[in-house]
N, C-alpha and C positions, 0 to 999 in steps of 0.2 A: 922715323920718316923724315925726309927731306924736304923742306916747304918754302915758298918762295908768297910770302904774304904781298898785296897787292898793298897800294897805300889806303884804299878805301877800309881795308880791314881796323878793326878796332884794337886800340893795342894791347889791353885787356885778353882779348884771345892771342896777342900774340904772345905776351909774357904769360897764359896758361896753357899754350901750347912748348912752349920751351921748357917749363917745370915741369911737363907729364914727361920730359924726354927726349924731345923732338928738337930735329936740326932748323930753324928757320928763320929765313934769313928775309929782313922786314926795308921794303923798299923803301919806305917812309924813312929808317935809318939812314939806307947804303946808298939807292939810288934815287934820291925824291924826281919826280917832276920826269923820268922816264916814260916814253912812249909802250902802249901795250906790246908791239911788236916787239920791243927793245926787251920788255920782262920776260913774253913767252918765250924769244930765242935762247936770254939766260937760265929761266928754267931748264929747259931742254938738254942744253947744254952742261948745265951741273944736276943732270939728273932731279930733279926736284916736282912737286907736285904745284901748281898755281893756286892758291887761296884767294878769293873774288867773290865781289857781287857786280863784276862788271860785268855786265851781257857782252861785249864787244869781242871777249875773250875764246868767246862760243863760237864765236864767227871765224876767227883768228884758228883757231883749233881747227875747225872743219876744213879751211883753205890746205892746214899747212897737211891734212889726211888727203886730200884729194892730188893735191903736189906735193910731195914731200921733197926733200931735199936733196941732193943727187946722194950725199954722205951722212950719215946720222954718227953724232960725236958720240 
């Protein structure tokens, strides 16, 4: 699976997520101090699933279902 770990994520689950096999890629690495928009558009875009406990995310998610974008990559 494809995962795009938020920086709230502990990184404990993110290095047991990567040894079960899984692709993901840890903001806290790549992109610290990124805006949620910023992550859910890279998700999207590299196909990936969002790993969170930020509510903000949920909000985010509902906007981008009700508009979606003229083109999905």
């Amino acid at each position: 699976m494809r995962i795009i770990a938020d920086e709230n994520c502990d990184r404990m689950i993110v290095v047991a997520l990567r040894e079960a096999g899984h692709d993901v890629l840890s903001v806290r690495e790549t992109v610290k101090g990124s805006g949620d928009a910023y992550i859910f558009d890279l998700a999207r875009t590299e196909c990936r699933v969002v790993l969170t406990s930020d509510l903000d995310f949920g909000h985010l998610s509902e906007q981008q279902f009700l508009h979606p974008p003229a083109k999905l990559l």
